[in-house]
C-alpha positions in Angstrom: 0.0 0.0 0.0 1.1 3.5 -0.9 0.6 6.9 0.5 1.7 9.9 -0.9 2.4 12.5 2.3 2.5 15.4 -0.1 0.6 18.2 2.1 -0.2 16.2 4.6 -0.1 17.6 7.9 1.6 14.6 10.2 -1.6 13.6 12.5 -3.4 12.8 9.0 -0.3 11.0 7.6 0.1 9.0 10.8 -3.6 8.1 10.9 -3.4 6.7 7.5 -0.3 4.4 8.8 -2.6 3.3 11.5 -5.4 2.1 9.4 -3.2 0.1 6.9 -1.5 -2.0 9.9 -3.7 -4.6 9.9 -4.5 -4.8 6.5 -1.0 -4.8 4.8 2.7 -6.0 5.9 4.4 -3.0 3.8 3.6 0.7 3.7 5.2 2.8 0.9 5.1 6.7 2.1 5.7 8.8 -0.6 6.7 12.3 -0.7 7.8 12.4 2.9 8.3 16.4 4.1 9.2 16.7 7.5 6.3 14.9 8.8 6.9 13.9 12.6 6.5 11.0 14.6 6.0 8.2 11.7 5.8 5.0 13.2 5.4 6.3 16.3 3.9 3.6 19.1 3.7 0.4 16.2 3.9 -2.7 17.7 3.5 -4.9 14.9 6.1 -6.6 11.9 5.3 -4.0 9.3 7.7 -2.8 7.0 7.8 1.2 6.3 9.4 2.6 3.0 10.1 6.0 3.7 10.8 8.2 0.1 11.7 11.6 1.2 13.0 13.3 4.5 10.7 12.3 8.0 10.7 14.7 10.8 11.5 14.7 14.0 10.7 11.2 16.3 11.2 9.1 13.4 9.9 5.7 15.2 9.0 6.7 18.6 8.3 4.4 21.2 8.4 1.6 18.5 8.7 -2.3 18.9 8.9 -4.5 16.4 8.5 -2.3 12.9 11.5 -2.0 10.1 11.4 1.2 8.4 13.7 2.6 6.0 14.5 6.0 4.7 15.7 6.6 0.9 17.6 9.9 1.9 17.7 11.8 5.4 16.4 12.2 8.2 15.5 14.7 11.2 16.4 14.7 15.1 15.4 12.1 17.4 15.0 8.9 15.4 14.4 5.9 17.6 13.6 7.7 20.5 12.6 5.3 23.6 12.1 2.8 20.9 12.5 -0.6 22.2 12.2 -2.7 19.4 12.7 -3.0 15.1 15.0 -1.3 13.3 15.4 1.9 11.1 17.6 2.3 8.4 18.8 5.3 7.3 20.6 5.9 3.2 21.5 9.3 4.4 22.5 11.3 7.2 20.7 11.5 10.4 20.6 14.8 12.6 20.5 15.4 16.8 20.1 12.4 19.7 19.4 9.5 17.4 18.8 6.8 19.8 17.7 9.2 22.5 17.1 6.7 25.8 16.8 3.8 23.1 16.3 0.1 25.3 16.6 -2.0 22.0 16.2 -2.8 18.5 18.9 -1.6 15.8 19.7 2.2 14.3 21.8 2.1 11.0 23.0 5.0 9.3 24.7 4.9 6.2 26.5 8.7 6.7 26.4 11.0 9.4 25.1 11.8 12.7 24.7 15.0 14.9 25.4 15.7 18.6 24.2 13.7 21.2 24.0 10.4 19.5 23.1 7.6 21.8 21.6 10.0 24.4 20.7 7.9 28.0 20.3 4.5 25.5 20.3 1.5 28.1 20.0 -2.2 27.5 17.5 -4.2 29.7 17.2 -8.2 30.3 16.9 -9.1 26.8 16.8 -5.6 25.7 19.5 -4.7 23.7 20.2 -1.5 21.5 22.8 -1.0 18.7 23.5 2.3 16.3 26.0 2.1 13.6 26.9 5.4 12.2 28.9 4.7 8.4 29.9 8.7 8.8 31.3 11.1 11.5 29.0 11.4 14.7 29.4 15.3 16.1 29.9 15.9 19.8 28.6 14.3 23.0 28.2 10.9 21.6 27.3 8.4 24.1 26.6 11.1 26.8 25.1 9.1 29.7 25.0 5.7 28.2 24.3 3.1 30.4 23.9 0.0 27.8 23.8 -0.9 24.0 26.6 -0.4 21.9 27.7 2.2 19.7 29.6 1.6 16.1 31.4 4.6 14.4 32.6 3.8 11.4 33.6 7.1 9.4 33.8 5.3 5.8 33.9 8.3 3.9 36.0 11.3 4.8 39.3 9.9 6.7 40.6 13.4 7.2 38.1 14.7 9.5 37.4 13.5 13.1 35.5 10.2 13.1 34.1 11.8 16.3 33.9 15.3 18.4 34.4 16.5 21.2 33.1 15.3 24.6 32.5 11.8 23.3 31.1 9.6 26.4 30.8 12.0 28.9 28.7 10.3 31.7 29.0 7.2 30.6 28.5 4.4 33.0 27.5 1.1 30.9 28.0 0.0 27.4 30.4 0.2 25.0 31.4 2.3 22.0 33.5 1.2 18.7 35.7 3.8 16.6 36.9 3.0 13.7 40.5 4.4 13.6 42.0 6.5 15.8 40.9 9.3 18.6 42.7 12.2 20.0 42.3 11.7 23.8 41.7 15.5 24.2 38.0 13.7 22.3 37.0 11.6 25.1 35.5 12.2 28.2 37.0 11.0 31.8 33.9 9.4 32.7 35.4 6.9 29.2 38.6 4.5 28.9 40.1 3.6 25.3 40.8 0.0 25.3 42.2 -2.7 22.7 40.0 -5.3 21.0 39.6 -9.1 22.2 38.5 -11.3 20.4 35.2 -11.3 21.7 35.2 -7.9 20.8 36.1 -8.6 16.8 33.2 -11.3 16.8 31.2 -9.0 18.2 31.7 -6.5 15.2 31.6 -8.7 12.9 28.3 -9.8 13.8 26.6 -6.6 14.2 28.8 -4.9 10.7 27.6 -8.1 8.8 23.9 -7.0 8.9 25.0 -3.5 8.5 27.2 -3.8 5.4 24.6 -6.3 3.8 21.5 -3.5 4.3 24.4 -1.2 2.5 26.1 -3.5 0.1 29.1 -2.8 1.3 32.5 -4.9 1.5 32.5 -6.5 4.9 36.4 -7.6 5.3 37.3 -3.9 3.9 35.3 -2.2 6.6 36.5 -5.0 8.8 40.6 -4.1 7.7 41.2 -0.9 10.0 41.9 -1.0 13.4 39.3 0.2 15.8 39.3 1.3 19.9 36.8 0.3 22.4 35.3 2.8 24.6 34.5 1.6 27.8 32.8 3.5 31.1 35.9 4.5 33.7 33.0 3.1 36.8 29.4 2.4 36.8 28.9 5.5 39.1 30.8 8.5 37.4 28.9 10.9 40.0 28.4 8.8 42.9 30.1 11.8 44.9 27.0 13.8 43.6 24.6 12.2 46.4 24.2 11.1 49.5 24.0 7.2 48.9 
């Protein structure tokens, strides 16, 4: 089933999605312009084809739905979402992931700051974002679980990552691809080398990742990368009483 979005104000466009779930197991949205929340609160195995740029709270609250997006996307995506996966063929913008509990994030360029905002992993719960591109500052600020993949395929000369990168962070763990300038990282985050848990553990999650993008696994695979991991479980424990 198709919609085209063109001058649709988002509460229409999101009340059409709502109709079709139970009737079809794809969605085609055409002419996407901004429009917010899209997939917001879905709970079922539906595919969404996104063709154009969605708003803000791209997949909100979502379990369980894949959606894709043909070019870019707005702040927000995945936020609270604790299930599915979105796919991005662009960049993405602000706090992708924002307090994420599971499902998958991949986007195939760049990300903005705040990246991986507060994401936590719970019981069986498990989130992952894999940026292809740079990721700006504050990535990973207060993460307490997931993992984070940077993977900065396409400009080598610029930073993979800016400034402030997992500042608060007291679970999870973060992947660079290449190398970081310590001035980069937060205290509240320790650089470590890769086991080999660690490499199958890439390998796993970039396998999906590079198949969704047709890239070459073993080239992406070839670089060395650093593991971020949190200094303690507590970085402000001096903060409060107990």
């Amino acid at each position: 089933m198709r919609i085209d979005a063109q001058n649709l104000h988002y509460r229409q466009l999101n009340e059409k999605i709502h109709r079709l779930l139970n009737k079809d197991k794809q969605i085609i949205l055409d002419n996407i312009n901004g429009q917010r929340y899209i997939g917001a609160g879905i709970r079922k195995n539906i595919n969404i084809i996104i063709n154009g740029i969605p708003g803000n709270d791209l997949g909100v609250f979502m379990d369980g739905p894949t959606i894709m997006v043909s070019s870019d996307a707005q702040d927000g995506i995945g936020n609270t979402m604790s299930g599915g996966k979105i796919i991005v063929y662009g960049n993405a913008g602000d706090i992708v992931g924002h307090s994420m509990r599971g499902g998958k994030i991949y986007i195939r360029g760049d990300v903005g700051y705040r990246v991986g905002i507060h994401m936590k992993s719970y019981e069986d719960l498990y989130p992952i974002i894999i940026i292809g591109g740079k990721a700006g500052d504050f990535l990973g600020e207060y993460m307490a679980g997931g993992i984070i993949i940077v993977l900065g395929l396409e400009d080598e000369s610029k930073p993979i990552v800016g400034n402030f990168c997992g500042t608060g962070m007291h679970g999870g763990t973060i992947y660079i691809r290449g190398n970081v300038e310590k001035y980069k990282l937060s205290k509240e985050g320790e650089m470590h080398e890769l086991d080999k848990k660690d490499r199958d553990t890439l390998r796993e999650h970039l396998k999906e990742y590079c198949a969704d993008f047709s890239l070459d696994l073993d080239k992406v695979l070839k670089y060395k990368f650093i593991k971020l991991l949190p200094h303690t479980h507590r970085p402000y424990g001096k903060l409060y009483a107990y």
